[in-house]
MARTI-874945 format. One line per 4 residues: number of its first residue (from 1); for each residue y, x, z of C-alpha. Coordinates in steps of 0.05 Angstrom, whole numbers, plus 5000, padded with zeros to 4 digits. Example, Ala and Ser with C-alpha at 12.3 -4.5 7.8 and 13.67 -1.06 7.14 Angstrom:
2
1 = 4910,5246,5156 | 4979,5273,5143 .
***
This chain:
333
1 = 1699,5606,7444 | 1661,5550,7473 | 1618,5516,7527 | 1549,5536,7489 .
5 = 1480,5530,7521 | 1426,5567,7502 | 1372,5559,7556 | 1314,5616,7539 .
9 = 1257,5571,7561 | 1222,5603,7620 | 1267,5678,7629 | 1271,5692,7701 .
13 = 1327,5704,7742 | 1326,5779,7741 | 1299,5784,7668 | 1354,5741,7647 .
17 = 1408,5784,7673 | 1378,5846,7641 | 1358,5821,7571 | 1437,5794,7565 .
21 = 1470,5849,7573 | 1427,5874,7512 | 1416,5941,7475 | 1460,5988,7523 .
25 = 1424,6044,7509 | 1432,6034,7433 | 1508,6054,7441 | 1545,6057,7381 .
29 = 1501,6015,7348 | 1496,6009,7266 | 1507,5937,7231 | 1445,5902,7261 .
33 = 1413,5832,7220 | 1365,5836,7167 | 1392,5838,7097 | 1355,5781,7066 .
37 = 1390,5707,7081 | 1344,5669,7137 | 1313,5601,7095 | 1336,5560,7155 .
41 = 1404,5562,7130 | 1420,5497,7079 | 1413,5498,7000 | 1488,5476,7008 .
45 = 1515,5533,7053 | 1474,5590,7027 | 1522,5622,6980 | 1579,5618,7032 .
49 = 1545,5651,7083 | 1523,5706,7036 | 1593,5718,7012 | 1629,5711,7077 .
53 = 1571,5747,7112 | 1594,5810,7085 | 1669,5811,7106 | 1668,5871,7153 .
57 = 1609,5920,7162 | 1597,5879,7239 | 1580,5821,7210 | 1517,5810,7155 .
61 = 1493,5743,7122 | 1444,5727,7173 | 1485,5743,7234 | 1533,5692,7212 .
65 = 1479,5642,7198 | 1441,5651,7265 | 1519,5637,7298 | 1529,5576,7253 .
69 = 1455,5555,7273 | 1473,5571,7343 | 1543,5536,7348 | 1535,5468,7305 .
73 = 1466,5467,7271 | 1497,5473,7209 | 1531,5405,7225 | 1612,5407,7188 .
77 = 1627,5340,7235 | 1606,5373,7300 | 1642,5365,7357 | 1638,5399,7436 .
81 = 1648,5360,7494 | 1709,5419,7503 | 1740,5402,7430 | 1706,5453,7392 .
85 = 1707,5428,7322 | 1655,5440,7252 | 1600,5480,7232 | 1634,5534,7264 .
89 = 1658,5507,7328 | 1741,5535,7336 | 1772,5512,7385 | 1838,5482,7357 .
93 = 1885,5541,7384 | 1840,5579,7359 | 1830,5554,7291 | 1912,5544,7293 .
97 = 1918,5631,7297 | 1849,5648,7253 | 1831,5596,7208 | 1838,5614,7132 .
101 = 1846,5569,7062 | 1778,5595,7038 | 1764,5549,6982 | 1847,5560,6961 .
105 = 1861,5485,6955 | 1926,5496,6994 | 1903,5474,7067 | 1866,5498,7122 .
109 = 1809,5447,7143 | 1768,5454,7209 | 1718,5408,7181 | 1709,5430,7108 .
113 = 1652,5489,7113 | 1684,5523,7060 | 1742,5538,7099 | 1708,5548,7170 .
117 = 1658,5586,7148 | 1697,5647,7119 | 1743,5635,7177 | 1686,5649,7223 .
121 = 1668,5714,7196 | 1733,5737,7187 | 1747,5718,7263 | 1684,5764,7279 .
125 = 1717,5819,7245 | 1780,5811,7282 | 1745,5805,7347 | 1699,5866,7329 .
129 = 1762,5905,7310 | 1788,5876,7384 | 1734,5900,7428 | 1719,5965,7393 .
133 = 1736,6006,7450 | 1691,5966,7495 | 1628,6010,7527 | 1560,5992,7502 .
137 = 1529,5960,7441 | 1584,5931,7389 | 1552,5873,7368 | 1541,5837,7436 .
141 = 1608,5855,7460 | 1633,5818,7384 | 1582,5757,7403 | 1605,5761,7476 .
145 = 1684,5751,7449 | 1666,5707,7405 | 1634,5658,7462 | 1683,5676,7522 .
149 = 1739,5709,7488 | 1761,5781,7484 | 1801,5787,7548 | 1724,5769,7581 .
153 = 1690,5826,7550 | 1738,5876,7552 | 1748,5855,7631 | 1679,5861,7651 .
157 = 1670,5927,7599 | 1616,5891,7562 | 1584,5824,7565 | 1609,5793,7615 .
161 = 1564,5761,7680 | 1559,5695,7649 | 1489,5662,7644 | 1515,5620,7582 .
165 = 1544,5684,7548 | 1492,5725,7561 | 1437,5675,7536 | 1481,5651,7474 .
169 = 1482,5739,7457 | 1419,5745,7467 | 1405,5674,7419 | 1437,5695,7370 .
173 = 1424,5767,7355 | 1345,5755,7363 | 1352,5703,7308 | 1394,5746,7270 .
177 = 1339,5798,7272 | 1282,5758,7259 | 1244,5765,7199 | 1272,5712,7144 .
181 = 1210,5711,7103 | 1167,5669,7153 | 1145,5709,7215 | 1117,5782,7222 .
185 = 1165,5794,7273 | 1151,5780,7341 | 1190,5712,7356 | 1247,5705,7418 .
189 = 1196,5658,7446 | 1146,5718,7442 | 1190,5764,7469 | 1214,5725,7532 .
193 = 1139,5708,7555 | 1118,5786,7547 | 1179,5810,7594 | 1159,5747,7646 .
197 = 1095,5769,7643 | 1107,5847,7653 | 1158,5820,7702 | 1104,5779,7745 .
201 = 1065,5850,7755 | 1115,5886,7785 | 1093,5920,7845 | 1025,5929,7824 .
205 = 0998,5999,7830 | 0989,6048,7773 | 0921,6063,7750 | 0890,6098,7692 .
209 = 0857,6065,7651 | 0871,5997,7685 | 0891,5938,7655 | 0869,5895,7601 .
213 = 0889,5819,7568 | 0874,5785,7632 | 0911,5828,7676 | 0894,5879,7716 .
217 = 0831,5915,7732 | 0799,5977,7764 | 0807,6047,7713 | 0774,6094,7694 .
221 = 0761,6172,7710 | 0804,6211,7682 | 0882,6234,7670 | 0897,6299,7627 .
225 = 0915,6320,7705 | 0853,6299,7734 | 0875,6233,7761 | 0823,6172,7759 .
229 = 0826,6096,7767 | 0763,6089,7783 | 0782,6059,7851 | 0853,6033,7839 .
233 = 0852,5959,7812 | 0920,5962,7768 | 0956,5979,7700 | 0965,6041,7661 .
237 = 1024,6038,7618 | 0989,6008,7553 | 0941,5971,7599 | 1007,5930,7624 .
241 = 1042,5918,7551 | 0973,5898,7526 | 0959,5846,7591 | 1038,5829,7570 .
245 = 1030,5813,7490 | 0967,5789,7503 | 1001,5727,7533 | 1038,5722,7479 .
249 = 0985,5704,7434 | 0994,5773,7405 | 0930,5825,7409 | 0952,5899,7414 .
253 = 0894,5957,7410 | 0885,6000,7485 | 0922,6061,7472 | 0998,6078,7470 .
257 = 0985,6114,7408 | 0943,6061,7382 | 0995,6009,7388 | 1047,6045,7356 .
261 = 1012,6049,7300 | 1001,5967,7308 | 1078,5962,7303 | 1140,5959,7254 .
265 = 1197,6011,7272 | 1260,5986,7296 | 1330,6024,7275 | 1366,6049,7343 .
269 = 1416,5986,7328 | 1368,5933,7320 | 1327,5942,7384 | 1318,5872,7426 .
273 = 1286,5860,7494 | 1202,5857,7489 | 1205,5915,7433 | 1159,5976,7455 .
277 = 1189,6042,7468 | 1150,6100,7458 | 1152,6174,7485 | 1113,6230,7456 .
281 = 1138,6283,7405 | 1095,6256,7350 | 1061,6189,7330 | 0991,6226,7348 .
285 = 1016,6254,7412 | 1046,6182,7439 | 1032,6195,7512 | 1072,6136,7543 .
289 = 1092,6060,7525 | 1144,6013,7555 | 1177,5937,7547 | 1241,5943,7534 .
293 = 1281,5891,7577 | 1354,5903,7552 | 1412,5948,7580 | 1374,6012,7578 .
297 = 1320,5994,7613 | 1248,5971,7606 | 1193,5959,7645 | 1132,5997,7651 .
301 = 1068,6023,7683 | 1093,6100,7701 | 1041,6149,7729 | 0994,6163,7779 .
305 = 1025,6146,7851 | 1068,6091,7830 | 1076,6017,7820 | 1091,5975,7757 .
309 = 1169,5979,7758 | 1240,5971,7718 | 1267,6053,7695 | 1317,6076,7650 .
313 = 1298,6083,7574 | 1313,6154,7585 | 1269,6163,7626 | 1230,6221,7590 .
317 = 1261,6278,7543 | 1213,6259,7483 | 1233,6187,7474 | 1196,6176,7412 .
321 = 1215,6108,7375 | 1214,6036,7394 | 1177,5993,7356 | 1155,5916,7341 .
325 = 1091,5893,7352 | 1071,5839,7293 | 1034,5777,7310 | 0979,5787,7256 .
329 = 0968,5846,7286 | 0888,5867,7313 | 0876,5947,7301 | 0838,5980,7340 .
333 = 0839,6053,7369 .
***
């Protein structure tokens, strides 16, 4: 829709292009945003974003107020260097085919919040309804329009390759799934140093028991299958999400079962890049942790015989759940 930038302080070149393509693997993904209203958005705009919010089951309150956030700051009177005009940023041709009266005082204003606001969400809707058909997760594909248009998203059959795009998705739908009540939730600025700090190990070798919060280390003796770390100096798979979190400021306990337990649940439609995806058939048989990174994939710490690398989320049968580590967050085994 615009010329937004979004810079993710510090996401590397190759994390970047994962985490913006976003939530592939999450398909057909449910109506994602948490239900109560973020307190960033203004006194004044509160109850329009919680009516409008809820025009079309794509779009909830606090999607629509991390876009507004996103596009003007909340600001009626701004303006892009492109033209983009008000709190919600339409273009004028635009705003000319999809803006609505949404106060009813008989005239269509750009710059009255009343107006632009519903207009916004209602243009999500239509967008949404647009790019329906598009492979992979709804709601980035509706963000993705939204930012580049529809003919963009429904060329490249998702998000398209554009840094700014991709960023201004992945913006928005982390602040849209943030926790509004003041920060259990592991913060985008979280998430993007765990994945660059997963991302710096890659290569290193796989060893059981190995790892800890200042990186990696020798293991220990041994594996259900007899394998020991004794010798190897390098990460198991909770040894690397631990080293990862860790320099995040965030303290996770040793185990992959253990730090499942340290974490909130995430519905399959809600999943973001740095969430921790979990494979066993139970919570007490957790055998396996990754970082998820975005388009299917995550980054992990394998097995025995192989090096810290990027694999599918599918990886194993018994995918178990993904979950959120919480900042407050110190169990132990």
């Amino acid at each position: 829709m615009r010329a937004t930038t979004a810079v993710l302080a510090g996401l590397g070149a190759t994390t970047a292009v994962v985490v913006g393509a976003l939530a592939q693997a999450g398909g057909d993904s449910s109506p994602v945003g948490t239900d109560a209203l973020s307190a960033s958005v203004p006194a004044e705009y509160r109850d329009l974003v919680e009516e409008a919010g809820n025009a079309c089951p794509e779009v909830s309150p606090n999607l629509l107020a991390a876009l507004l956030k996103q596009e003007s700051g909340f600001n009626p009177k701004a303006r892009s260097p492109v033209g983009a005009q008000g709190i919600a940023q339409f273009m004028p041709s635009t705003w000319a085919s999809h803006g609505i009266d949404g106060n009813n005082d008989g005239k269509r204003d750009v710059w009255d919040p009343e107006d632009a606001i519903p207009s916004s969400a209602k243009y999500l809707c239509t967008i949404a309804e647009d790019v329906k058909d598009v492979p992979g997760d709804k709601r980035s594909n509706m963000l993705a329009a939204y930012n580049a248009g529809s003919g963009a998203v429904k060329k490249y059959n998702g998000v398209p390759p554009y840094k700014e795009t991709q960023n201004y998705v992945q913006t928005i739908s982390a602040a849209a799934d943030s926790n509004p009540g003041g920060g259990t939730a592991t913060t985008t600025d979280q998430a993007v140093t765990v994945i660059n700090a997963a991302e710096e190990k890659i290569g290193k070798p796989y060893s059981w028991g190995g790892g800890n919060a200042n990186g990696e280390s020798t293991g220990i003796c041994c594996s259900p299958n007899g394998s020991s770390g004794v010798s190897t100096v390098g990460f198991d798979c909770s040894g690397l999400t631990l080293y990862a979190y860790a320099k995040a400021g965030i303290t996770l306990p040793r185990t992959a079962a253990a730090q499942y337990k340290a974490s909130e649940p995430v519905k399959p439609g809600r999943i973001r890049p740095g969430d921790l995806v979990f494979y066993g058939n139970s919570a007490e048989t957790i055998h396996h942790v990754g970082i998820y990174v975005g388009n299917g994939y995550i980054l992990n710490a394998p097995k025995p015989g192989t090096n810290v690398r990027y694999d599918p989320m599918d990886m194993m049968s018994d995918l178990y759940a993904v979950a959120r580590p919480t900042p407050n967050t110190n169990k132990e085994i």
